[in-house]
C-alpha positions as CSV (number, residue, x, y, z in Angstrom):
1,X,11.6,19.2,-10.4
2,X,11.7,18.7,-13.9
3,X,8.7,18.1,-16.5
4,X,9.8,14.6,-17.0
5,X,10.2,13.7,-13.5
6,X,6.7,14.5,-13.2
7,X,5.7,12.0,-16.1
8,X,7.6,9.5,-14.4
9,X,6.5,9.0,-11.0
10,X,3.1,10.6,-10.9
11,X,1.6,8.8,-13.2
12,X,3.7,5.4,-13.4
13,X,0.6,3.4,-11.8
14,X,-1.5,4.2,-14.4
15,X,1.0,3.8,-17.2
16,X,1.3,1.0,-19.7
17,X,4.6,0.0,-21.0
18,X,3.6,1.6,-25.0
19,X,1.6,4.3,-23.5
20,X,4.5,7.2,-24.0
21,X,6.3,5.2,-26.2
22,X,8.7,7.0,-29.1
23,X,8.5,10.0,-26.7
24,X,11.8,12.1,-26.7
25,X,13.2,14.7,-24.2
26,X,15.8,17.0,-25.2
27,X,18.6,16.3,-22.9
28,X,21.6,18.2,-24.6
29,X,21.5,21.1,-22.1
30,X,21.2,18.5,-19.0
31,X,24.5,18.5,-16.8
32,X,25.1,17.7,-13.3
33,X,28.0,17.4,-11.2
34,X,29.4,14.4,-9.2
35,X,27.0,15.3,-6.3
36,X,24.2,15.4,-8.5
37,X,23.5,19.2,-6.6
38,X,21.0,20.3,-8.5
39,X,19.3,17.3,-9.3
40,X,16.2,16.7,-7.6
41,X,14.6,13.8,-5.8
42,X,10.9,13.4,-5.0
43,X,11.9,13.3,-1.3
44,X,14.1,14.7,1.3
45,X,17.4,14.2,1.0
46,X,19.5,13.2,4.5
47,X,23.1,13.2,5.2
48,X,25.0,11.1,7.6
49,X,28.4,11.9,8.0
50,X,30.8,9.0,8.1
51,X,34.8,8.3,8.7
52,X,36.1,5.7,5.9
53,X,39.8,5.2,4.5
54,X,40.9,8.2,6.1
55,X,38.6,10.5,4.6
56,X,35.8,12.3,5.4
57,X,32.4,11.1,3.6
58,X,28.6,11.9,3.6
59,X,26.0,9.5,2.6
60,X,22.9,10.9,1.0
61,X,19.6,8.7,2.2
62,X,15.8,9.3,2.4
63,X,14.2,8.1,5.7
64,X,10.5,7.5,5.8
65,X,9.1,6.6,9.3
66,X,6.7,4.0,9.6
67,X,2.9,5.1,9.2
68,X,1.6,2.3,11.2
69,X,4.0,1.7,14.5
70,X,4.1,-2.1,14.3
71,X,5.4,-1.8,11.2
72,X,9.2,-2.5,10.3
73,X,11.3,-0.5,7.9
74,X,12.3,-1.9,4.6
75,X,15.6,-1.0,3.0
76,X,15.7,-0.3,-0.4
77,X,19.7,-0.9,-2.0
78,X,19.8,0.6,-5.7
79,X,21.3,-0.8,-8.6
80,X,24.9,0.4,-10.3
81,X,22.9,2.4,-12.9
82,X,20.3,4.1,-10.3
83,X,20.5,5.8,-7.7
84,X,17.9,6.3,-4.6
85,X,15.4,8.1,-6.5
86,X,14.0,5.6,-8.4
87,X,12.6,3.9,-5.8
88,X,9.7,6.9,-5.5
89,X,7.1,4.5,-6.6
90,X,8.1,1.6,-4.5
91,X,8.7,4.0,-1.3
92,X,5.2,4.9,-1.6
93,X,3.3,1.6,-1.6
94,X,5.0,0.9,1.4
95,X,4.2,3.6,3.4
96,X,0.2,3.6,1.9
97,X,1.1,-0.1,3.7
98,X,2.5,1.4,6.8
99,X,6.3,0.3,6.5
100,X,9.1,2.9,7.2
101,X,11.3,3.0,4.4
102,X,15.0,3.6,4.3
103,X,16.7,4.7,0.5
104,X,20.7,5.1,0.9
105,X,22.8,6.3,-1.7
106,X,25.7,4.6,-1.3
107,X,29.0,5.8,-1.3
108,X,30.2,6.6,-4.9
109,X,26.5,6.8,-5.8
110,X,23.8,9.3,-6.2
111,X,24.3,12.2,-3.8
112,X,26.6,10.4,-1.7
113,X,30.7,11.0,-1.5
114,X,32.5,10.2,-4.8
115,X,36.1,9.4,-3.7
116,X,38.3,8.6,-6.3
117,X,41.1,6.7,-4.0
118,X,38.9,4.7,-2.0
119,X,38.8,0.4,-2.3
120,X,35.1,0.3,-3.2
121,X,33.8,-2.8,-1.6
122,X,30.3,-4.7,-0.8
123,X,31.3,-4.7,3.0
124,X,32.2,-1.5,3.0
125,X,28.9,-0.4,1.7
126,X,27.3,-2.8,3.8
127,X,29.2,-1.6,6.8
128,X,28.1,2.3,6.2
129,X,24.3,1.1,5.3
130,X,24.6,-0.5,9.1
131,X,25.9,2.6,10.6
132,X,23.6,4.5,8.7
133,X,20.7,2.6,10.1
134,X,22.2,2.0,13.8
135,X,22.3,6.1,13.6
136,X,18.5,5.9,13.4
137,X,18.1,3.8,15.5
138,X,16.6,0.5,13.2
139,X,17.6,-2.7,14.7
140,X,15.6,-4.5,12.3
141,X,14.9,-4.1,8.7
142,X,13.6,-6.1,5.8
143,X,16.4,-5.7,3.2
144,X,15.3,-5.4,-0.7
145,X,18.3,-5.1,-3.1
146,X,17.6,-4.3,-6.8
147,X,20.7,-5.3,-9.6
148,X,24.1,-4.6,-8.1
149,X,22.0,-3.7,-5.0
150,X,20.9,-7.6,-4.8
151,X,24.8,-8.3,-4.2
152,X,25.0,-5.6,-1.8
153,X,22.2,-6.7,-0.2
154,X,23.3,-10.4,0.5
155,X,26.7,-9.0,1.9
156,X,24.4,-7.3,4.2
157,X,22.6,-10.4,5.4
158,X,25.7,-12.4,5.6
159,X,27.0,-9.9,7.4
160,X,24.3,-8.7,9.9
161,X,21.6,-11.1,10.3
162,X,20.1,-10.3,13.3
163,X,19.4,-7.2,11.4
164,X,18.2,-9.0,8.1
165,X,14.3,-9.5,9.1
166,X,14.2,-10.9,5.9
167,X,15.9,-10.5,2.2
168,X,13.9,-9.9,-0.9
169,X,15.9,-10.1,-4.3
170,X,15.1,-8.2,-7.7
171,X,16.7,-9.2,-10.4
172,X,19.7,-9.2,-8.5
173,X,23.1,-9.5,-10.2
174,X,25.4,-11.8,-9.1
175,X,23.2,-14.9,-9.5
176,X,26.9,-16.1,-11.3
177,X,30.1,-16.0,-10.6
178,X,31.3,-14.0,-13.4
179,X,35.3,-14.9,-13.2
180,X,34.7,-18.6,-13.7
181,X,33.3,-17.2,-17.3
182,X,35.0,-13.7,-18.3
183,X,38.3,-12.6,-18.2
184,X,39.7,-10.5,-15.2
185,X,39.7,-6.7,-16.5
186,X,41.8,-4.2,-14.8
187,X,40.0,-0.7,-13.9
188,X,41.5,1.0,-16.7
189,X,39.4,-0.9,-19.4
190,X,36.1,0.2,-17.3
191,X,37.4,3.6,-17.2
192,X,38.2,3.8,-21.3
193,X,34.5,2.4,-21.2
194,X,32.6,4.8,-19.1
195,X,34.7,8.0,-20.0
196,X,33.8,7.2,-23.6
197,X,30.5,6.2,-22.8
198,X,27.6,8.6,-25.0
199,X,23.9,9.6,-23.9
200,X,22.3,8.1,-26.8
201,X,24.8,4.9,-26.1
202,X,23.2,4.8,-22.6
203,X,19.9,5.4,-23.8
204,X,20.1,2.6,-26.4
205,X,22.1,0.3,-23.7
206,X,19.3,0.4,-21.6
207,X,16.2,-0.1,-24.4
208,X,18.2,-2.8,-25.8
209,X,18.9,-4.7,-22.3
210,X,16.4,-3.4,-19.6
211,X,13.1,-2.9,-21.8
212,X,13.1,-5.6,-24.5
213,X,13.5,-2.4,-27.4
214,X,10.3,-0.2,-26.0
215,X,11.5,3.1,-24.7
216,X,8.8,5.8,-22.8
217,X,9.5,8.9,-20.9
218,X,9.3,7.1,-17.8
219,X,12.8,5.1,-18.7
220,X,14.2,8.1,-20.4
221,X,13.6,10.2,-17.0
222,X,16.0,7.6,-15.4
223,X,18.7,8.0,-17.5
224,X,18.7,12.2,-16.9
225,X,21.4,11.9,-14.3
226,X,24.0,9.7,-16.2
227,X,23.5,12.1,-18.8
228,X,23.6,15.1,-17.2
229,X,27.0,13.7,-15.4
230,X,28.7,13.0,-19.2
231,X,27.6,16.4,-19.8
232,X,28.8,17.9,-16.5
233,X,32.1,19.2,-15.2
234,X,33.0,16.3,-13.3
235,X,32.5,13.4,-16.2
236,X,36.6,12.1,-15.5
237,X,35.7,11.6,-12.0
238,X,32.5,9.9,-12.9
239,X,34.2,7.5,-15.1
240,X,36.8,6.8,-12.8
241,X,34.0,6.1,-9.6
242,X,31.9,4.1,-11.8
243,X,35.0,2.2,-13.4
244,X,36.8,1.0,-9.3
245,X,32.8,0.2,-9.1
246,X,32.9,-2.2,-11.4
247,X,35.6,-4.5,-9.8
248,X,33.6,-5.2,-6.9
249,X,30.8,-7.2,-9.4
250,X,33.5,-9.5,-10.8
251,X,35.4,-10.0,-7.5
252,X,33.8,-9.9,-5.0
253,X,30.8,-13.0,-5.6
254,X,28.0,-13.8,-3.2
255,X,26.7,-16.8,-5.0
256,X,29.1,-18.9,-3.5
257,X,27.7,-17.9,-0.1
258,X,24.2,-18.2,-0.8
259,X,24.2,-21.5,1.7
260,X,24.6,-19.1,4.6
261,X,22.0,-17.5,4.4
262,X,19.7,-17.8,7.7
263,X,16.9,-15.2,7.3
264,X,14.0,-15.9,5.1
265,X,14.8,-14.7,1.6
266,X,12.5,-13.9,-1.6
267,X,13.9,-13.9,-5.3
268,X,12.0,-11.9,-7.5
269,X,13.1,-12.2,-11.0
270,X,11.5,-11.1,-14.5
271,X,12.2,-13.7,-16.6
272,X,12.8,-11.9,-19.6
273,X,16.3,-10.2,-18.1
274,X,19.4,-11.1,-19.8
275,X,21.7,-9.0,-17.9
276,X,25.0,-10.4,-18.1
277,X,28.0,-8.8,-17.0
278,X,31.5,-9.5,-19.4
279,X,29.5,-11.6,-21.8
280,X,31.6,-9.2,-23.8
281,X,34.5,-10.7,-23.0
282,X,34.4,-14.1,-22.1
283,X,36.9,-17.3,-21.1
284,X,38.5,-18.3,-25.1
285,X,36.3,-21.9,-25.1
286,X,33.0,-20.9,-22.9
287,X,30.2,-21.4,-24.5
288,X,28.4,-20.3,-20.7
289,X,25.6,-18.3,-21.5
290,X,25.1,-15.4,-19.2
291,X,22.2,-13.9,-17.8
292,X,19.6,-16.0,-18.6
293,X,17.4,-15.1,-15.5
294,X,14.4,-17.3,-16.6
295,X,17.3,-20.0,-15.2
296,X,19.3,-18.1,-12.7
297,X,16.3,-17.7,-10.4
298,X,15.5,-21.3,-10.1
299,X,18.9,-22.2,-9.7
300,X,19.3,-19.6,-7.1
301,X,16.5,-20.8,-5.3
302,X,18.1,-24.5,-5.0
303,X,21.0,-22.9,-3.3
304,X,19.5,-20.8,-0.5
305,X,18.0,-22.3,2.4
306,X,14.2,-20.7,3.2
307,X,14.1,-19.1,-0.9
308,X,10.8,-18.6,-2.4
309,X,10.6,-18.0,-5.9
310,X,8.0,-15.2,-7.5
311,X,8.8,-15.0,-11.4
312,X,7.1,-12.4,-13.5
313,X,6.8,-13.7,-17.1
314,X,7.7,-11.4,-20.6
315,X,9.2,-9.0,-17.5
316,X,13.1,-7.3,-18.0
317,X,15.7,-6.1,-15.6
318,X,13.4,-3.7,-13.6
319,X,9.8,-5.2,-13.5
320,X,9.1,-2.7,-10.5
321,X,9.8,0.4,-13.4
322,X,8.5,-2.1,-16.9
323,X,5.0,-2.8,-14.5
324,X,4.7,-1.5,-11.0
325,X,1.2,-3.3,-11.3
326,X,2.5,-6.4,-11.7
327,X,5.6,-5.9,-9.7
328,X,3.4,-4.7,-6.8
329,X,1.2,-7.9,-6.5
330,X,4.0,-10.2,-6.2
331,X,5.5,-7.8,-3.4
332,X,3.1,-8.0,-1.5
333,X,3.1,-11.4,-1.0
334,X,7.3,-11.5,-0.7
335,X,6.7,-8.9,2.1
336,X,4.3,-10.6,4.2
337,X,5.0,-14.2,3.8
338,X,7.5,-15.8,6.3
């Protein structure tokens, strides 16, 4: 495990946001393949083999059993940027609270498969997480979905709910529905994007948007596998994954199904987010602003039946990275009230 991954997770409780802040690693000799084989997590990596699109996958996933046995699993869905691993924190309150915890990568993500002909969907993914868990033999699970994972995560209660104990939200994505405001763009213009995309473009991308401008060696540690894939041998089938991933965000909405939701469901949002996908290219007349999360999670809350709202003030895209302190306190009560 590396020096920085160290940093990040070991001493994240104790961290404030300006503690490390300026820090720098040097990354240029970082580079990983599109398995991410010799990058390492904080905790066993699992593999469950599955059949999809005629081909042959394997899904990479870290499976904590309960530590008390009356204690349900909780499901932790990753964002588009993320992958499994940066859930370490979060995987570990909830076992020192006795939950099981289940961390997929999903397919295209992480460890997981990264097939380049494959129609990337948020059923699909849902449909493999289900499998996953049905191959473990969890009938039940509270489901937590982080950015691109919050979509995922309400496909997955819409689609099993007598699986969905309950749905907790984290500055999900998808609190819009991005077409009404953007143009349509075809995969080609995400693949120009990522296949040009830099590690100090990244790095800046993510101070700018996520952190408000600070910038520590706990968010740089995140950002070691995207660089290390630009870096790596397999960078044109990176950019091509992460580009077909893309389409699902703009296509495939949830929003509009937020009414069906039947299991109790928990929205927690930092208020300071702005994450707004295609604000770069929006509708010729919109004057829509996007991502204004200090909104979106009240408004979200109006449309879904059962919602309780927990909103962390002066807090960005990932309050359970920016203030696990905070983040925790808040989780708690998400987890435990009905």
């Amino acid at each position: 495990m590396s020096s920085i991954k160290v940093i990040c997770f070991s001493t994240l409780l104790v961290l404030t946001n300006n503690a490390l802040a300026g820090t720098s690693q040097d990354t240029s000799a970082l580079s990983y393949d599109a398995l991410l084989t010799n990058y390492e997590y904080d905790f066993k990596v699992n593999y469950f083999a599955l059949e999809s699109q005629k081909q042959s996958l394997k899904m990479a996933y870290i499976y904590l059993k309960p530590t008390k046995s009356d204690m349900p699993t909780v499901t932790l869905m990753h964002g588009k940027n993320f992958n499994a691993d940066y859930w370490t924190t979060t995987a570990q309150y909830l076992q020192s609270l006795g939950y099981g915890v289940l961390i997929p990568d999903q397919i295209g993500f992480g460890k997981s498969s990264k097939p380049t002909n494959y129609q990337y969907s948020f059923a699909a993914l849902a449909h493999h997480t289900h499998a996953l868990m049905d191959s473990l033999d969890i009938k039940e699970s509270i489901v937590l979905g982080h950015s691109m994972g919050g979509m995922l995560a309400s496909r997955f209660a819409l689609m099993y709910p007598n699986t969905t104990k309950k749905l907790i939200l984290l500055n999900p994505i998808g609190l819009e529905n991005y077409l009404q405001y953007v143009d349509y763009k075809d995969t080609n213009f995400f693949y120009k994007n990522e296949f040009s995309k830099t590690p100090e473009g990244v790095r800046k991308y993510q101070q700018k948007n996520y952190y408000d401008g600070k910038w520590n060696a706990t968010y740089s540690a995140l950002t070691d596998f995207i660089t290390g894939q630009i870096q790596g041998s397999d960078k044109e089938q990176m950019a091509w994954v992460n580009a077909k991933t893309y389409d699902m965000i703009f296509t495939q909405p949830v929003i509009t199904e937020f009414k069906d939701l039947t299991m109790p469901v928990k929205l927690i949002i930092g208020t300071r987010d702005r994450t707004g996908p295609g604000r770069n290219w929006k509708k010729e007349g919109v004057n829509y602003e996007l991502g204004r999360y200090d909104k979106l999670g009240k408004h979200a809350a109006t449309l879904i039946p059962d919602a309780q709202l927990f909103e962390l003030d002066n807090l960005g895209h990932l309050p359970h990275i920016e203030d696990f302190e905070r983040f925790k306190n808040v989780f708690k009560q998400a987890l435990s009230v009905e």
